[in-house]
LOKEVO-8302 format. One record per atom (N, C-alpha, C): residue number from 1; residue in one letter; atom name; x, y, z. Coordinates in pm, 1 decimal. Last residue first. Layout:
<recs>
REC    k  r   a        px        py        pz
REC  NUM  A  CA         X         Y         Z
...
</recs>
This chain:
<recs>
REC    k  r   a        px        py        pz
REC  127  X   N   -1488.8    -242.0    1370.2
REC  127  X  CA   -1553.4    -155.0    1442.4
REC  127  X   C   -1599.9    -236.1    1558.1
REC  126  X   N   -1122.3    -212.4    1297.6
REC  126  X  CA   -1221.7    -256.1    1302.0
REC  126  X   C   -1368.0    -188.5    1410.6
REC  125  X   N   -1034.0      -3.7     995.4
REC  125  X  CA   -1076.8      -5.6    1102.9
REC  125  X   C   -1148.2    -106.9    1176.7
REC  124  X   N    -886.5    -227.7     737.3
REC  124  X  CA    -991.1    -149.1     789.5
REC  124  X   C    -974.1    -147.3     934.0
REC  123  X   N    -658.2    -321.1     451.8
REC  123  X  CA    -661.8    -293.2     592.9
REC  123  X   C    -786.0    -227.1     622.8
REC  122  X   N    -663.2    -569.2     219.1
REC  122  X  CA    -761.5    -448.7     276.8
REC  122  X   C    -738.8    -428.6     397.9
REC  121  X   N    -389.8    -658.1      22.7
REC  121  X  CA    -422.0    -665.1     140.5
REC  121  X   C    -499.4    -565.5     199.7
REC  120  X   N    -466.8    -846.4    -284.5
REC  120  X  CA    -384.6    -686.9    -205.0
REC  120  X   C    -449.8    -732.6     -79.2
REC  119  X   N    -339.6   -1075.1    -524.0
REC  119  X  CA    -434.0   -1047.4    -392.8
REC  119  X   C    -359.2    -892.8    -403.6
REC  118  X   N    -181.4   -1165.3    -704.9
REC  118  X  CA    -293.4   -1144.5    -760.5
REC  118  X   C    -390.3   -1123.6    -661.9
REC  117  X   N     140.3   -1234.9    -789.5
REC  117  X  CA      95.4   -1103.7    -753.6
REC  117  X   C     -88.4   -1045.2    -734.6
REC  116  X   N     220.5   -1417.6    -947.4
REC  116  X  CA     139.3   -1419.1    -806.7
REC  116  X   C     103.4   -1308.7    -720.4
REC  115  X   N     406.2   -1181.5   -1127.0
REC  115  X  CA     400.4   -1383.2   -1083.5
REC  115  X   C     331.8   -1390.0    -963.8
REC  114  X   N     290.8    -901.1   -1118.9
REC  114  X  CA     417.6    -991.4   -1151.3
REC  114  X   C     335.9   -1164.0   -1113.5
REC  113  X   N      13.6    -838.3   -1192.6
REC  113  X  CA     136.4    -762.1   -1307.4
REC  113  X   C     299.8    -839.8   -1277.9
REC  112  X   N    -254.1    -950.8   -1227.7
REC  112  X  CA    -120.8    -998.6   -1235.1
REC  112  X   C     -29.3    -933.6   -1298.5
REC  111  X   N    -569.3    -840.8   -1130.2
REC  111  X  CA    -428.9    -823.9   -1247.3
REC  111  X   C    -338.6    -910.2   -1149.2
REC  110  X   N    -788.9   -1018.6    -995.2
REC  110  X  CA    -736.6   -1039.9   -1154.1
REC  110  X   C    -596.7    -983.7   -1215.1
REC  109  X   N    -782.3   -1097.4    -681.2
REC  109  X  CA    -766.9    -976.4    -799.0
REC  109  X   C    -713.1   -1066.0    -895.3
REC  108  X   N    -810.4   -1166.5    -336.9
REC  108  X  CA    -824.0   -1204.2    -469.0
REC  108  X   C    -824.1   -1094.0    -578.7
REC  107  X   N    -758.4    -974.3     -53.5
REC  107  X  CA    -879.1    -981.2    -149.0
REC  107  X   C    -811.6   -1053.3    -292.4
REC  106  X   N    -736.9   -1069.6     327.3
REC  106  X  CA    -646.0   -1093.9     152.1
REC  106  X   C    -713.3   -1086.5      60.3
REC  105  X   N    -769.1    -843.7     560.8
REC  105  X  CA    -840.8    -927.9     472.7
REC  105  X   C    -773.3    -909.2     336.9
REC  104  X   N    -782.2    -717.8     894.5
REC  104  X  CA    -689.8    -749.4     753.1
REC  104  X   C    -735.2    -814.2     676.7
REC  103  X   N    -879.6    -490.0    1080.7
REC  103  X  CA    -896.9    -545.0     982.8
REC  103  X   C    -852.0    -590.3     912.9
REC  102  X   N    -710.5    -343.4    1402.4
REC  102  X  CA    -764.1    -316.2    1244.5
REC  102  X   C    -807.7    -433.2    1152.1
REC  101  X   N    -628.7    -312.6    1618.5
REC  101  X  CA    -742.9    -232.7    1626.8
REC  101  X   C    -762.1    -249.5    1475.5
REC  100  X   N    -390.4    -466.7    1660.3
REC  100  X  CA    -516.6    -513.6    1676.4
REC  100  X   C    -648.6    -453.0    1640.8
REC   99  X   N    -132.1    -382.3    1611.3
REC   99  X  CA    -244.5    -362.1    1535.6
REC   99  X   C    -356.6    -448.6    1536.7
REC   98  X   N      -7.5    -431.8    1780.3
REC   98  X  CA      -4.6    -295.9    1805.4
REC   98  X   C     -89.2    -249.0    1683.6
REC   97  X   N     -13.9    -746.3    1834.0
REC   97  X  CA     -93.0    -667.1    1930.5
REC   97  X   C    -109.3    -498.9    1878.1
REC   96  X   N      33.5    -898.1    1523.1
REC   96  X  CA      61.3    -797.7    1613.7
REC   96  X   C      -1.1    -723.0    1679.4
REC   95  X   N    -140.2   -1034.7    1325.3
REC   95  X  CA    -124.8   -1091.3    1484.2
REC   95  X   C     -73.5   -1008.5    1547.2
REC   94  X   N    -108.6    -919.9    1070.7
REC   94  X  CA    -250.1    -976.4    1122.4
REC   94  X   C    -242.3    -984.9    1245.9
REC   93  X   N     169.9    -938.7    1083.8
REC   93  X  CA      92.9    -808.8    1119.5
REC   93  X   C     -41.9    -804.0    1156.2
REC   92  X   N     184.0   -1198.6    1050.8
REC   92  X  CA     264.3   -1159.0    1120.2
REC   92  X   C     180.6   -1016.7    1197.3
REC   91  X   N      68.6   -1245.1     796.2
REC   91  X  CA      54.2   -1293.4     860.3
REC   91  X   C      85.9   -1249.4    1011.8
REC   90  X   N     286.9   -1008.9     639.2
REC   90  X  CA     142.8   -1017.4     616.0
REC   90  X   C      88.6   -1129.1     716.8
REC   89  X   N     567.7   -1112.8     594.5
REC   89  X  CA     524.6    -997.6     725.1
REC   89  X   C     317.6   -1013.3     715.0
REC   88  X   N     642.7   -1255.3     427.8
REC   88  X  CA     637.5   -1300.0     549.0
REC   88  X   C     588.9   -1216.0     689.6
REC   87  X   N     455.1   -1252.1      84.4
REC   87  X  CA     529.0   -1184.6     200.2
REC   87  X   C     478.5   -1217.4     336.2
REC   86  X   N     502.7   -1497.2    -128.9
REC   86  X  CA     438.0   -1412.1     -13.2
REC   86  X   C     462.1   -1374.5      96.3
REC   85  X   N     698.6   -1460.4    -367.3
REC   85  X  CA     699.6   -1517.3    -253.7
REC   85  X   C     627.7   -1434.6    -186.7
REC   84  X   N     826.5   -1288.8    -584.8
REC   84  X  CA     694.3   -1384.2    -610.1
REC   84  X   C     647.5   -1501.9    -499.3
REC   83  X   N    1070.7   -1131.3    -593.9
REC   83  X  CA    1079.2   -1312.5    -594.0
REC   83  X   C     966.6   -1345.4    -599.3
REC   82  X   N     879.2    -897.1    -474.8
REC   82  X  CA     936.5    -947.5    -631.4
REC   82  X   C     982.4   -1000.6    -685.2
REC   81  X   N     638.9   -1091.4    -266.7
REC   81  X  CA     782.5   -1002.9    -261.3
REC   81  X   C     808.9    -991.4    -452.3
REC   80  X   N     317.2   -1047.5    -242.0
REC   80  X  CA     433.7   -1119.9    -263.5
REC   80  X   C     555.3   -1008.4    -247.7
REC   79  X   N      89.8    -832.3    -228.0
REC   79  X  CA     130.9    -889.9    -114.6
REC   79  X   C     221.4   -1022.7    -123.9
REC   78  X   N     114.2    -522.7    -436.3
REC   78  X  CA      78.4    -715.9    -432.8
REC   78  X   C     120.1    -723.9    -257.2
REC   77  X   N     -97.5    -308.0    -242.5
REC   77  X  CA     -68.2    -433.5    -314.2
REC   77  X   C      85.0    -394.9    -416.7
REC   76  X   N    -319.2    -250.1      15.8
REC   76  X  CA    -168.5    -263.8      -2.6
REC   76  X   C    -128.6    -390.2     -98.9
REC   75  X   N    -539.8     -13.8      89.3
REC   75  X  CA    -522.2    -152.9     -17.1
REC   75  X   C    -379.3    -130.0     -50.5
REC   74  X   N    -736.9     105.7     381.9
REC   74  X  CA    -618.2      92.4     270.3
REC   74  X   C    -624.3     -25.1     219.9
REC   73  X   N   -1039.5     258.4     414.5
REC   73  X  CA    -941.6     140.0     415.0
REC   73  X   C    -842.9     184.2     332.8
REC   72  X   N   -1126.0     547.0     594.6
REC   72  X  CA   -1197.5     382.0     576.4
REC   72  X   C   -1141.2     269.5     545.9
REC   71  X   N    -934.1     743.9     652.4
REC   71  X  CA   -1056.7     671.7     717.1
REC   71  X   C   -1150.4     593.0     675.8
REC   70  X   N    -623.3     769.5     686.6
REC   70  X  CA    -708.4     677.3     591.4
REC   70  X   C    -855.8     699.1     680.9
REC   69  X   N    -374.8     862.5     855.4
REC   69  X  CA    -426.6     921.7     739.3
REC   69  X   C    -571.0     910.3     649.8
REC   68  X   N    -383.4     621.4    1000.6
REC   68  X  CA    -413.6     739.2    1079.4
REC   68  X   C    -448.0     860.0     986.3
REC   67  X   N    -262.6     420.7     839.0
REC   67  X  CA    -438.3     405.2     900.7
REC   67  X   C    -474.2     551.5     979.2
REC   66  X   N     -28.5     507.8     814.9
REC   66  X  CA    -121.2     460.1     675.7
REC   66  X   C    -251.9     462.9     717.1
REC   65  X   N      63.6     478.4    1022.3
REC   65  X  CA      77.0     547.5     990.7
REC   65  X   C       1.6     601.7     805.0
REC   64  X   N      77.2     186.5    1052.4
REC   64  X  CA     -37.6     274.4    1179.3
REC   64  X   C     -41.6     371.4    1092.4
REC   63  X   N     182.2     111.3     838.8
REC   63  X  CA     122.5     115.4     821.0
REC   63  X   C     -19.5     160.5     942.7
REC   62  X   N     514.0     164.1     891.6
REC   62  X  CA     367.0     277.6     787.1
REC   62  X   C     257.2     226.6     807.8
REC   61  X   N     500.9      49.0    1135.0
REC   61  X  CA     476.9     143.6    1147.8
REC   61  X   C     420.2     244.9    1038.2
REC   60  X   N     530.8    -254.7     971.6
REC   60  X  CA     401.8    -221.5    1082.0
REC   60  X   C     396.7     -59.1    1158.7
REC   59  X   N     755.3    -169.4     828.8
REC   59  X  CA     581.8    -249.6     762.5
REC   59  X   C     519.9    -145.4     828.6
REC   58  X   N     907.7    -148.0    1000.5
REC   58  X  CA     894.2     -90.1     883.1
REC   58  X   C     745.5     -83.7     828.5
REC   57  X   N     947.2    -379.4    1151.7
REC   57  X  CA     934.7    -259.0    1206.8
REC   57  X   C     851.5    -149.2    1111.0
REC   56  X   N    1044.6    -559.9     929.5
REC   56  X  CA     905.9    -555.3     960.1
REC   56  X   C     864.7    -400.9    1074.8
REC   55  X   N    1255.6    -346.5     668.5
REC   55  X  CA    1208.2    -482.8     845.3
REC   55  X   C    1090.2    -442.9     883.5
REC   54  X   N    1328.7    -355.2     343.7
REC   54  X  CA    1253.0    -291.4     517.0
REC   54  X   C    1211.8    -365.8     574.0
REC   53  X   N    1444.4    -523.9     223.8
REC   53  X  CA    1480.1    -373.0     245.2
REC   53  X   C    1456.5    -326.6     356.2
REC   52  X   N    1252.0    -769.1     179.9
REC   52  X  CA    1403.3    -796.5     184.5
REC   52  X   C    1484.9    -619.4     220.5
REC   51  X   N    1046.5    -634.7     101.6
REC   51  X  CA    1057.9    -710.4     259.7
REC   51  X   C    1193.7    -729.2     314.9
REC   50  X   N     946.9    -515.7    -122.7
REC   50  X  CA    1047.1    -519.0     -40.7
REC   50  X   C    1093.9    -505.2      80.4
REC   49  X   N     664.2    -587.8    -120.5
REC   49  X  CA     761.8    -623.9    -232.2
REC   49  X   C     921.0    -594.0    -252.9
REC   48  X   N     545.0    -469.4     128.1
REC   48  X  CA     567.9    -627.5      98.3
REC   48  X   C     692.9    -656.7       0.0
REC   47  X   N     470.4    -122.3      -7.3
REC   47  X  CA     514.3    -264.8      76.3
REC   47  X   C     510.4    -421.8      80.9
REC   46  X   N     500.7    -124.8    -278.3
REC   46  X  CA     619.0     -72.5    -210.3
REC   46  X   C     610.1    -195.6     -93.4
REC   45  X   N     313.9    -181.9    -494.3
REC   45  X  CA     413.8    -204.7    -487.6
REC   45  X   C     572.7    -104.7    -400.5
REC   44  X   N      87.4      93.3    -371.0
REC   44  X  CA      89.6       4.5    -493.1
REC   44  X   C     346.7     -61.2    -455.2
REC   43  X   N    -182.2     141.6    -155.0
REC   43  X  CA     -16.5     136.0    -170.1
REC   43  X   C       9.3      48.5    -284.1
REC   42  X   N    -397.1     389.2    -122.8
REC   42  X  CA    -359.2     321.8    -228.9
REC   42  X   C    -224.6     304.3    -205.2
REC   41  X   N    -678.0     491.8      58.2
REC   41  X  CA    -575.0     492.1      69.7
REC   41  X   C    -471.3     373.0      17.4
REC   40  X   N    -985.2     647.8     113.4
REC   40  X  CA    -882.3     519.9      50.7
REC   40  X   C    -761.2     592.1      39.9
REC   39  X   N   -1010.1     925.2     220.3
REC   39  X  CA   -1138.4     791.2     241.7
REC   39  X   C   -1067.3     689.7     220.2
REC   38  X   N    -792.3    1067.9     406.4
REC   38  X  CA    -850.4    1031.4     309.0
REC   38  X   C    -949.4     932.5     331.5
REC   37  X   N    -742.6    1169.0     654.3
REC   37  X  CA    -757.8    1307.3     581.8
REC   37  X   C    -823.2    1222.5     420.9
REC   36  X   N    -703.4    1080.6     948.8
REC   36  X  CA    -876.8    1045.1     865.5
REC   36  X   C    -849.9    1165.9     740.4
REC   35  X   N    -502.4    1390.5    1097.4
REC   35  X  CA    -562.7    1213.3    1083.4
REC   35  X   C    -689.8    1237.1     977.5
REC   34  X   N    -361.6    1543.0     723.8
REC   34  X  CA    -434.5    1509.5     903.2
REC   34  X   C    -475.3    1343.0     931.8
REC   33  X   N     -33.7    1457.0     612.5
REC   33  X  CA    -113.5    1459.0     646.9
REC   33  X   C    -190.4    1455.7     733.7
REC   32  X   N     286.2    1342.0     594.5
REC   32  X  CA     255.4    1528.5     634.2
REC   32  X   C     102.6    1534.3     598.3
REC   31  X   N     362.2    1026.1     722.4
REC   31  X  CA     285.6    1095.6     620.2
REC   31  X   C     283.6    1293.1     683.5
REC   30  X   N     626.3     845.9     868.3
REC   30  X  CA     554.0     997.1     877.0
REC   30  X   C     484.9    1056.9     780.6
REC   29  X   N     783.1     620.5     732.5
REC   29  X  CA     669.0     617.7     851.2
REC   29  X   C     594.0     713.1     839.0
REC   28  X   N     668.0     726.5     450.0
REC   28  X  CA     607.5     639.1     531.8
REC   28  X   C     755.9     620.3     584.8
REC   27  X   N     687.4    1050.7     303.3
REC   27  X  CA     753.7     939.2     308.8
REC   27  X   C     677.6     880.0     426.1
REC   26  X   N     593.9    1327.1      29.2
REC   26  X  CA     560.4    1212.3     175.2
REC   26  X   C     630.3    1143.2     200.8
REC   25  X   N     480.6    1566.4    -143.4
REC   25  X  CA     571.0    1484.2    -127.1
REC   25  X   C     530.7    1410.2      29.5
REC   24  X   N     202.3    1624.1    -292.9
REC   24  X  CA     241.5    1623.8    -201.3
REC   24  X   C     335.4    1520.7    -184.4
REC   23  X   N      40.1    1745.4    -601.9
REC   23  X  CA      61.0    1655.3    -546.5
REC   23  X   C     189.3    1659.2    -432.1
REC   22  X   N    -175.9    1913.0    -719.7
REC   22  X  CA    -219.5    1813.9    -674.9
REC   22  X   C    -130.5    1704.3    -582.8
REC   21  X   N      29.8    2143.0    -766.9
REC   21  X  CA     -16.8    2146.3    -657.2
REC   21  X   C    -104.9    1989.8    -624.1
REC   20  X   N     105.3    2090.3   -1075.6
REC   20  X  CA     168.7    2024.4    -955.0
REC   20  X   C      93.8    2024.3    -837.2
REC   19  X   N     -39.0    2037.8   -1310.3
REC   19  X  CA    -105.1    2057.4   -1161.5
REC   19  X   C      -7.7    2016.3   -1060.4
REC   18  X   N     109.1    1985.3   -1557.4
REC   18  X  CA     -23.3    2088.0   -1550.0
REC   18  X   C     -81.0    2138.7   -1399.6
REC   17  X   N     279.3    1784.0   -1468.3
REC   17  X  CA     327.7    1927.9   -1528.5
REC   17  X   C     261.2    2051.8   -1490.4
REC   16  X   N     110.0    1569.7   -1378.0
REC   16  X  CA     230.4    1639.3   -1306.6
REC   16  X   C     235.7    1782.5   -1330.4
REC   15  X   N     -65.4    1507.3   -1625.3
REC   15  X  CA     -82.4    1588.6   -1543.3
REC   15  X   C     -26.4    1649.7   -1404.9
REC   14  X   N     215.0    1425.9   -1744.6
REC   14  X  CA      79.9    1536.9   -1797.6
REC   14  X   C      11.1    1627.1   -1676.4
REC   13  X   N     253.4    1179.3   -1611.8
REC   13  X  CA     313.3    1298.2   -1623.1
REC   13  X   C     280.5    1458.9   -1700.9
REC   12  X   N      26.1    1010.4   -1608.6
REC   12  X  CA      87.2    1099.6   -1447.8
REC   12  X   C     188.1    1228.2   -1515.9
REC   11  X   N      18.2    1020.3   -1892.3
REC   11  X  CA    -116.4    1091.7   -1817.3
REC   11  X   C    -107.3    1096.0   -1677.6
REC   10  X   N     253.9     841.9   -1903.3
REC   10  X  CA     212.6     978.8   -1984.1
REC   10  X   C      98.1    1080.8   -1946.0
REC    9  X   N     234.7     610.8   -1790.2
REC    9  X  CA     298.1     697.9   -1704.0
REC    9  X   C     276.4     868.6   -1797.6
REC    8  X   N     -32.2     483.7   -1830.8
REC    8  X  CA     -90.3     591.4   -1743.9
REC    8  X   C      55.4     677.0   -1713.8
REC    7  X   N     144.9     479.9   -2137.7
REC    7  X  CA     -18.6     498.0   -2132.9
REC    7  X   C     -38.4     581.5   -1981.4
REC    6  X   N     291.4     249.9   -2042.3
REC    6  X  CA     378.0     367.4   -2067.8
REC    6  X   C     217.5     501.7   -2133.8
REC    5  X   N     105.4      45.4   -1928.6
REC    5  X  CA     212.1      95.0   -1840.2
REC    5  X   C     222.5     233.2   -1926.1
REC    4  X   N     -12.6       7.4   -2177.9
REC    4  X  CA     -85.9      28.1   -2060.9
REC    4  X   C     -24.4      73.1   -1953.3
REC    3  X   N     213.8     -75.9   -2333.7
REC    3  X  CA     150.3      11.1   -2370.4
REC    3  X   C      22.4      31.7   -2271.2
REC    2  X   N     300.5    -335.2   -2158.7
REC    2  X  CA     368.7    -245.0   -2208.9
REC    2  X   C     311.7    -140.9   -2216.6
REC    1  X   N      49.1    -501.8   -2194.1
REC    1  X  CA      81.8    -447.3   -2063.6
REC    1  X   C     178.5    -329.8   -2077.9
</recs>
């Protein structure tokens, strides 16, 4: 895992160097993108895994703000905290009226990069 980690950070930073323009600073809530500007849309260990940081307010506004960028799905993973406790907002957001308009589904996955870390969460439009 070591050498698979320090592996893609050499080929982000490669190609950092070579292409900055590929890449756009951002912060969630407010992406500086159009609506529908991607097909997927990749959260890797931010949300959920610090639940204990950001209040659910938090969550549930990147993530309108995650769906207004996205036009087909996002994948928000792990969906534990980095105590390895499933995060208390993921249920929660399933049920919030202000995201009714979307899809949540816990997909099963093979990596395990921490302790139970082995779902992501598919947000979709629903149709």
């Amino acid at each position: 895992m070591r050498k698979l980690r320090k592996r893609a950070s050499a080929i982000f930073l490669s190609d950092y160097e070579t292409h900055p323009e590929r890449y756009v600073a951002g912060e969630v809530p407010r992406l500086p993108f159009a609506d529908r500007e991607f097909d997927l849309t990749l959260v890797s260990y931010f949300l959920f895994a610090y639940q204990h940081r950001l209040d659910y307010e938090f969550h549930r506004e990147s993530i309108l703000q995650i769906m207004r960028v996205t036009r087909d799905e996002a994948r928000i993973y792990p969906t534990v905290t980095f105590e390895a406790h499933p995060s208390e907002y993921v249920p929660i957001l399933q049920s919030d009226p202000a995201l009714n308009g979307f899809q949540f589904t816990e997909i099963k996955t093979d990596l395990e990069f921490l302790v139970s870390s082995n779902s992501f969460l598919r947000v979709r439009l629903k149709l």
